[in-house]
C-alpha positions in Angstrom: 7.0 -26.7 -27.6 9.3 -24.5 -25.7 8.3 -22.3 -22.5 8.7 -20.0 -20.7 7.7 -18.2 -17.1 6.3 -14.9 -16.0 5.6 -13.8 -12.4 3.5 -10.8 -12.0 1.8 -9.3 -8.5 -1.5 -10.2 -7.5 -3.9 -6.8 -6.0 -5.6 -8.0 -2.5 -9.3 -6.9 -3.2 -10.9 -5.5 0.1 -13.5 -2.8 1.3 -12.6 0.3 2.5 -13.3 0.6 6.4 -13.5 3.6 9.0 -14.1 3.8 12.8 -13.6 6.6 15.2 -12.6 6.5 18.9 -12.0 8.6 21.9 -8.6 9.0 23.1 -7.6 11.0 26.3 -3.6 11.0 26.3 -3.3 7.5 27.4 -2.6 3.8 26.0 -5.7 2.8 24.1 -6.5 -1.1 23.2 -9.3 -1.6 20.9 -10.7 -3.8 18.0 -11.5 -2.7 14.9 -15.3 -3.6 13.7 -14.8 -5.5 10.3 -10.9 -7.3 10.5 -9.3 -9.2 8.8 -6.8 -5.7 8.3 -4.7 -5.9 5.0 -1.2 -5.2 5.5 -0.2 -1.2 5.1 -4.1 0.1 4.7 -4.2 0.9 8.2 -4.4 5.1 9.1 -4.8 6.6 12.6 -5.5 10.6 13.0 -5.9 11.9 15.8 -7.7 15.5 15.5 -7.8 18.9 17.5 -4.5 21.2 19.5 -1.6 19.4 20.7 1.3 20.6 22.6 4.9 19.8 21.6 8.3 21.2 22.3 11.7 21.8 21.2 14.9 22.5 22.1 17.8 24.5 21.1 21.0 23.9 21.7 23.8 26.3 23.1 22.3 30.1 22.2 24.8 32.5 23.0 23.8 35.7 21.3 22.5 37.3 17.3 19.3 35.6 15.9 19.2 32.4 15.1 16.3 30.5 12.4 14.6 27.1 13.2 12.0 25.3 11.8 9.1 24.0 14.7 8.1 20.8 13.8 4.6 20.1 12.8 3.6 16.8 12.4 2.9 14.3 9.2 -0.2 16.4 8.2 1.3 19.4 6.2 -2.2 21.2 6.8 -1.3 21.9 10.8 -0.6 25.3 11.9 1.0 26.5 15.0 -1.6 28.2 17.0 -1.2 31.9 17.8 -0.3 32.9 21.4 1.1 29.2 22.3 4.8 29.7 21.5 6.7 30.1 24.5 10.7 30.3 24.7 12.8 29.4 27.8 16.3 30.6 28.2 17.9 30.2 31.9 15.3 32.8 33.8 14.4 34.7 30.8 11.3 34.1 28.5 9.8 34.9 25.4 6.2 34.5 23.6 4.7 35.0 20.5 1.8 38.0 20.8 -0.8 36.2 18.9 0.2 38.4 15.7 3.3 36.7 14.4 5.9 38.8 17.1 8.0 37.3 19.7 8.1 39.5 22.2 8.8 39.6 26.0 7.0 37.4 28.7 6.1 38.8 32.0 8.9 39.0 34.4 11.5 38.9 31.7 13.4 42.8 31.3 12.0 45.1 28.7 13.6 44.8 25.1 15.2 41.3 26.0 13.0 39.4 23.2 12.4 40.0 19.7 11.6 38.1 16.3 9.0 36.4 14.8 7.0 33.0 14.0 5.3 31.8 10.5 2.3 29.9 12.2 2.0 27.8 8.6 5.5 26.5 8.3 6.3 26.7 11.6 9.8 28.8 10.2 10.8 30.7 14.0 13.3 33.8 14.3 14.2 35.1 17.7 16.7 36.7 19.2 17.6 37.1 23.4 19.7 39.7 25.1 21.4 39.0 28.6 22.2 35.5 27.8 25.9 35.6 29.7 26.7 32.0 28.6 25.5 29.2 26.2 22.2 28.2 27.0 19.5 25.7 25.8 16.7 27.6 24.7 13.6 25.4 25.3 10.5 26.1 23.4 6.6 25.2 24.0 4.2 25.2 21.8 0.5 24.0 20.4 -0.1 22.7 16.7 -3.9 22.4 15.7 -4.4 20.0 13.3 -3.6 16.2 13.7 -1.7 13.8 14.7 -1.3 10.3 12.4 0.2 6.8 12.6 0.0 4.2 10.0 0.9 0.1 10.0 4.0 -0.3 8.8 3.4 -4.0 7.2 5.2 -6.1 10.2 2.2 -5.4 12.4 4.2 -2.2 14.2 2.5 1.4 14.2 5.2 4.0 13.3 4.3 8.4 12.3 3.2 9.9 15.7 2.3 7.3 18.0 3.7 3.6 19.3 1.5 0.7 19.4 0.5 -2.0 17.2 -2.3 -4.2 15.1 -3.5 -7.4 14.9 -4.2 -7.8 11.4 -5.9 -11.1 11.3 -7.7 -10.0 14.6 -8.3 -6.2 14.1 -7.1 -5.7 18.0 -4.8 -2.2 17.9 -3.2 -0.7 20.3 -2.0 2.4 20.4 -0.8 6.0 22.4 0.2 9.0 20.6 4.0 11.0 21.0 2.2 14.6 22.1 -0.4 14.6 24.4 -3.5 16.6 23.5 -4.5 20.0 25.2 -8.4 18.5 25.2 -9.4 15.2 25.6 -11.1 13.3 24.9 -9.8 13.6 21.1 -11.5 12.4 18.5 -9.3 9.4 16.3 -10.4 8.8 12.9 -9.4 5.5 11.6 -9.4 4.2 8.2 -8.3 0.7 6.6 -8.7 -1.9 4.1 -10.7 -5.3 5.1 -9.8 -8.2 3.6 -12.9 -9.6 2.5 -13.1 -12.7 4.8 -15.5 -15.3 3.1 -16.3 -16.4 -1.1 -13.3 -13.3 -2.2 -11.9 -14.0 -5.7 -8.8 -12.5 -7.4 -8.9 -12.1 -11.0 -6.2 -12.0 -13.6 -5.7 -11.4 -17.3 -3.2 -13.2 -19.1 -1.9 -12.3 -22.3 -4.3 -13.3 -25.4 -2.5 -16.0 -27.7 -1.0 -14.3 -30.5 1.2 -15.5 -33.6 4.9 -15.5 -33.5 5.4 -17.1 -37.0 3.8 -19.0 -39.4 1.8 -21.7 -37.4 3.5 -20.6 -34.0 1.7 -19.7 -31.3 2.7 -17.8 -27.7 0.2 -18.9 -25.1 -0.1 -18.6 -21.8 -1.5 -20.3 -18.8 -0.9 -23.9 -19.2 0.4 -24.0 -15.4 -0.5 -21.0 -12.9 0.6 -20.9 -10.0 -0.1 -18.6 -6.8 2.6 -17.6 -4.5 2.8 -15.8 -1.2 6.6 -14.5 -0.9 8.2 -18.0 -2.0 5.7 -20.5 -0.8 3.2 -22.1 -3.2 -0.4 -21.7 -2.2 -2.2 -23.2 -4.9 -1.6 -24.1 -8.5 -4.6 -25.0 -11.6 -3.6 -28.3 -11.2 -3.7 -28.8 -7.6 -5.9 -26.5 -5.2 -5.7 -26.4 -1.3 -7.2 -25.5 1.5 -6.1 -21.8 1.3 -6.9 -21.2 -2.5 -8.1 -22.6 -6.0 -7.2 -21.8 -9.5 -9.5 -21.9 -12.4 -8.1 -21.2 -15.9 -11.6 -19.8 -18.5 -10.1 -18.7 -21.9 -7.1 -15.9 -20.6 -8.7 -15.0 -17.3 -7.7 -16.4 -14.2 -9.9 -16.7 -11.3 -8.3 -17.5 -7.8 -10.2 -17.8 -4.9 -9.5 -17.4 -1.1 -12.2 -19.4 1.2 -10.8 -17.8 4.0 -9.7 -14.6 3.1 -7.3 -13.2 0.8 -4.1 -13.4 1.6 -1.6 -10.1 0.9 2.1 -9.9 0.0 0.7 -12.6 -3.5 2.0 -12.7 -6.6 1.3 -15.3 -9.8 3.6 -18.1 -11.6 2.5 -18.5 -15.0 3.8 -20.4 -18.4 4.4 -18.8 -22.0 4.2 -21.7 -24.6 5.2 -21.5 -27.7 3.3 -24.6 -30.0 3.3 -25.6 -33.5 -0.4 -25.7 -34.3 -1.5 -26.5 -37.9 -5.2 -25.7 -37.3 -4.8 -23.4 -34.4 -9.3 -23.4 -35.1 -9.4 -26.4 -33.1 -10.5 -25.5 -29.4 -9.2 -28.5 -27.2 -11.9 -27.0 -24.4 -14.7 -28.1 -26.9 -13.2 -31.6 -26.6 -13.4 -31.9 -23.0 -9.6 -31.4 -22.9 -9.2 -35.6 -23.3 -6.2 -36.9 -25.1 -8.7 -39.3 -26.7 -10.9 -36.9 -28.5 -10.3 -36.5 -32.3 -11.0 -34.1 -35.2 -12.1 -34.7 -38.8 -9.7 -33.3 -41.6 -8.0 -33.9 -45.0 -5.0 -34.1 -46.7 -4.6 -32.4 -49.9 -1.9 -33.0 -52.7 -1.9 -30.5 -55.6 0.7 -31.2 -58.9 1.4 -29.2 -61.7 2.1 -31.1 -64.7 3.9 -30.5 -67.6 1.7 -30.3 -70.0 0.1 -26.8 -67.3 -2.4 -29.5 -66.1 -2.8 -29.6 -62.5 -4.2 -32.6 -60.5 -5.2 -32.6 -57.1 -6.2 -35.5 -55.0 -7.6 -35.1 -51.2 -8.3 -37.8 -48.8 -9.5 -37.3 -45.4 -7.6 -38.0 -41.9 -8.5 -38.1 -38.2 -6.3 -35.8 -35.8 -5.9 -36.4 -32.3 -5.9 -33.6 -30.2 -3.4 -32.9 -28.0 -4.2 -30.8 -25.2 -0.9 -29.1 -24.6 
């Protein structure tokens, strides 16, 4: 019997979770209502107008293109009438319809062109700048802004804070500040079932690689988080089990599944001359036996044949 091993990733089971909170431009600390949290499920999105800003560096003179910036949520749109530009003492907005036009106490014809509210694309263009000059620009995006886990336990998108995965504690404060609060935060994740949760696994079927040769797998399995060995069909623990039932494998979590898994398992190849004989039916013992024959069939000369059969026992060999 030769052998060979296969490792394969093992899907955390869970239930899909949501919550919502109020937030009003300030840290927030809170737990979630059903934790355990599995690793990269969890989604913060924080909903309504939100101001940002940016800046432009060095205008001297012609028109110049830049793209606002949005957010993560390709839906948001620049709200009309919010967009206001900054250059030295003079100042520009956007007139609700797409222009940029002059703000009050800046001369007459010193602003002109124009904002995509969708993709946030901005043209403008200032006369009477006499040097270069950062060009600040205001603005308010409606839509949302989102954060996500990033697997270490650290929130990353738009917002700082962090999660507790085992706990469900997270805290976190978003990069732009709302124009209302309190905001509404929707928050979605996966719990990892905490109590009883089972992974399942096919294995391969057996299947013939030559006359009386056999591929089969799952003689040893083996369940591994990164490169530590949880728990194996020969030897459970307290953090899982193994059970091996024809080619599905059954590996449960008392406490919880467990992410970041993945499964050890053996490839056999056997000589089996009555591949009909299920060891299982035998209780797996090396002491259990089969009933069979052996059967001698000779062609004589004279075209006679003769056969002669006797029987035999057969140990089976749980392999």
């Amino acid at each position: 019997m030769s052998t060979e091993w296969q490792t394969v990733s093992l899907t955390s089971s869970g239930t899909n979770r949501t919550q919502t909170d109020n937030y009003s431009n300030a840290a927030r600390t809170l737990y979630l209502q059903y934790p355990p949290v599995a690793k990269n499920s969890l989604v913060l999105s924080g909903v309504g107008d939100f101001s940002k800003s940016y800046t432009y560096s060095g205008y001297t003179s012609g028109t110049v293109a830049v793209i606002l910036p949005k957010g993560a949520d390709t839906t948001n749109q620049i709200k009309p009438s919010s967009v206001r530009l900054t250059a030295g003492t003079l100042r520009c907005k956007d007139d609700g319809a797409g222009n940029i036009v002059d703000d009050t106490g800046t001369p007459p014809g010193t602003c002109s062109g124009g904002i995509d509210y969708t993709t946030g694309n901005l043209s403008f263009r200032i006369t009477g700048v006499s040097s270069a000059t950062n060009v600040w620009i205001s603005y308010v995006v409606s839509g949302t802004q989102q954060c996500w886990d990033n697997g270490t336990g650290n929130l990353v998108g738009e917002c700082t804070g962090s999660v507790n995965y085992a706990t469900g504690q997270v805290s976190y404060r978003f990069n732009d500040n709302f124009v209302s609060t309190p905001a509404t935060v929707n928050i979605s994740w996966t719990q990892v079932d905490a109590y009883g949760n089972t992974i399942t696994y096919v294995l391969p079927p057996q299947t013939m690689v030559s006359s009386y040769v056999y591929q089969v797998s799952g003689r040893v399995v083996e369940v591994y988080q990164g490169t530590t060995l949880l728990c194996s069909n020969s030897s459970a623990s307290s953090v899982c089990s193994v059970s091996v039932s024809n080619n599905v494998v059954s590996i449960t979590f008392p406490n919880g599944v467990l992410p970041d898994l993945s499964l050890r398992y053996s490839q056999d190849r056997k000589v089996d001359i009555n591949p009909g004989v299920d060891v299982n039916v035998y209780g797996r013992r090396s002491s259990a036996t089969v009933s069979g024959y052996v059967e001698v069939e000779v062609k004589l000369e004279s075209g006679e044949t003769l056969k002669a059969r006797t029987p035999i026992t057969f140990r089976v060999v749980p392999y």
